[in-house]
C-alpha positions as CSV (number, residue, x, y, z in Angstrom):
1,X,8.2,19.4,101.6
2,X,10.9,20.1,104.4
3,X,14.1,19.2,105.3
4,X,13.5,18.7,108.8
5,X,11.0,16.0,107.8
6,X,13.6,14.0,105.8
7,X,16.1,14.4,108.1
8,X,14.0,13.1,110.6
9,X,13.0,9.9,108.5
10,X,16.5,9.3,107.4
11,X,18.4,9.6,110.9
12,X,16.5,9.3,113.6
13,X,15.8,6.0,116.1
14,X,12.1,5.3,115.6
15,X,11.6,3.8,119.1
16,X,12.7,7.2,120.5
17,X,10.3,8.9,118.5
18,X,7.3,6.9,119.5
19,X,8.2,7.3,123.1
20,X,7.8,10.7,123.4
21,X,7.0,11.7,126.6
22,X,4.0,14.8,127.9
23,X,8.1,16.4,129.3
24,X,9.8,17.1,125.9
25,X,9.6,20.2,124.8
26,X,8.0,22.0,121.8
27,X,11.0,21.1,120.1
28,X,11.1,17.9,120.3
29,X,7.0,17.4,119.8
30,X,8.0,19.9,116.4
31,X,10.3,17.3,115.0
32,X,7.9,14.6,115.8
33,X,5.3,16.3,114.0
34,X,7.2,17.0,110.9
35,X,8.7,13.1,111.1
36,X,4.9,11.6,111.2
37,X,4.4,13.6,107.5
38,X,6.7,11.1,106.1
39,X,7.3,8.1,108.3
40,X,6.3,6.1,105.7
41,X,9.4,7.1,103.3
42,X,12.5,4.3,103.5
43,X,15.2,6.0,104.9
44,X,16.8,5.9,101.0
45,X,13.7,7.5,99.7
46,X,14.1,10.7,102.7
47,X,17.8,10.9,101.9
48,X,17.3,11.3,98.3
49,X,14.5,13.8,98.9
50,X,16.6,15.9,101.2
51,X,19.2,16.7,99.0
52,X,16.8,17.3,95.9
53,X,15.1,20.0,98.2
54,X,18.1,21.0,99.4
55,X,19.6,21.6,95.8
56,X,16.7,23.7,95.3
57,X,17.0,26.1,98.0
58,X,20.6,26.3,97.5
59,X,19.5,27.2,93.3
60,X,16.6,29.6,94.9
61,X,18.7,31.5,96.9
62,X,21.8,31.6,95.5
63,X,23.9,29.9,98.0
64,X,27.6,29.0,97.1
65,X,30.3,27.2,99.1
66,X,32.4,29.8,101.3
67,X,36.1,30.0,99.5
68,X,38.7,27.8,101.3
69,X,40.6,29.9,103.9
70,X,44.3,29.0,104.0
């Protein structure tokens, strides 16, 4: 389970992804690899599954909001 794959499923354009061209770059064909994992998720279902794992990592690692600077 990754973030980049939800991301993908809840925000990008569909048509864009399935007209990748041989010229993108690794990148791009990266993203499109991880989107195809779960293109079948409704863009609710990805959402939802992006903060859970988010949530986690943030739990796993220990990560807290930076204090306010005034």
């Amino acid at each position: 389970m990754s973030l980049q794959e939800r991301f993908e499923q809840a925000t990008v354009d569909v048509k864009r992804l399935n007209n990748a061209t041989n010229s993108e770059k690794l990148e791009a064909k990266a993203k499109h690899d991880a989107w195809e994992k779960v293109r079948e998720l409704s863009r609710e279902e990805a959402q939802e599954q992006y903060i859970e794992l988010f949530e986690n990592l943030k739990e796993k690692y220990g990560l807290k909001p930076e204090p306010e600077k005034k």
